[in-house]
N, C-alpha and C positions, 0 to 999 in steps of 0.2 A: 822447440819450445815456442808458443805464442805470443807473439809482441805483437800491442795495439798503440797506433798512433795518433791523436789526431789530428787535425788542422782546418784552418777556415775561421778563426775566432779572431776578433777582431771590434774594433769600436765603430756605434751606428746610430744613427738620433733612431729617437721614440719615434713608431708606424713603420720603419723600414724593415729592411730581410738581412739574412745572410745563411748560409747553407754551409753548415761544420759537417766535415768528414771524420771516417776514423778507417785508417787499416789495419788487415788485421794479417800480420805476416807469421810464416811458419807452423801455419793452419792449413789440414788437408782440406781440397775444395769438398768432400761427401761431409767431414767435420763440422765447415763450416756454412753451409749449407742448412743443416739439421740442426744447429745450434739457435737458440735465443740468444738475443741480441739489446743493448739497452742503453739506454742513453738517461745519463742523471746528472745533476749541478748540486753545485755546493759553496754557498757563500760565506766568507770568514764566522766562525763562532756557531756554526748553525752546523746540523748534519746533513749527510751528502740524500738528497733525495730522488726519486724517479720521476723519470723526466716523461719517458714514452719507450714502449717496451713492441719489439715483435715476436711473438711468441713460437717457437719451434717449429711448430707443427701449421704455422698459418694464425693470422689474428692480429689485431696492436689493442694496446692498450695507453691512453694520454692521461697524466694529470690532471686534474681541472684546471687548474691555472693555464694550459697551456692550449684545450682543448679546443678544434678549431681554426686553431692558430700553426700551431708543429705538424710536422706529416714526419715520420719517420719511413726509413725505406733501406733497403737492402742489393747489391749488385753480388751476387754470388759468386762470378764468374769473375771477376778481379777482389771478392773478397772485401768488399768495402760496404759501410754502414754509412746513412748520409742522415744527417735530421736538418729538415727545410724549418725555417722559420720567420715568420713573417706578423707581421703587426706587431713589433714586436715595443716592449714597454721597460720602462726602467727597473721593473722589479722584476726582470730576466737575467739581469747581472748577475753572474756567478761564474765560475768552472765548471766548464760541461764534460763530464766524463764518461768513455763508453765502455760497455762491460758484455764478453763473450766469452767463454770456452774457460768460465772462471780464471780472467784476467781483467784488469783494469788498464785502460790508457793513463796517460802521465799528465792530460786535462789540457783544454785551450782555453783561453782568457773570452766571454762574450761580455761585452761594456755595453749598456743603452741610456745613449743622455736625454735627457728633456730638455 
């Protein structure tokens, strides 16, 4: 069965980085591989939105809010999802959650203070 984790969230003033991972264990590497991949947050009282998407077959797709800014990315070979992010602003606060092989991670905390 697929279990995704992630990590790397953490609190960062406004204009900084930090680069959240997600693995994704008990995923065949041809699986995961061929899979879309996704990264979305979700902050209290609000629905969980998308964040930045790689699409199957090759492709991403960013938010506008985030465009620019996120670079989303992929290591097949250890199976791991990473979203870079940078300049980042207070209204990035949320749980970032990643989403593959129709599964969800259990979310990491991203904080940006002013």
């Amino acid at each position: 069965q697929v279990h995704l984790a992630e990590s790397g969230g953490g609190l960062v003033q406004a204009g900084g980085s930090l680069r959240i991972s997600c693995v994704a264990s008990g995923a065949s590497g041809s699986d995961f591989s061929r899979a879309a991949v996704a990264w979305y947050r979700q902050v209290p009282g609000k629905e969980r939105v998308l964040v930045a998407r790689f699409r199957a077959f090759g492709g991403t797709n960013y938010a506008d809010a985030v465009q620019g800014r996120f670079t989303i990315s992929r290591d097949n070979a250890k199976k791991v999802i990473y979203l870079q992010m940078n300049s980042l602003k207070p209204e990035d606060t949320a749980v970032y959650y990643c989403y593959c092989l129709a599964r969800w991670g259990q979310g990491t905390q991203v904080t940006v203070s002013s």
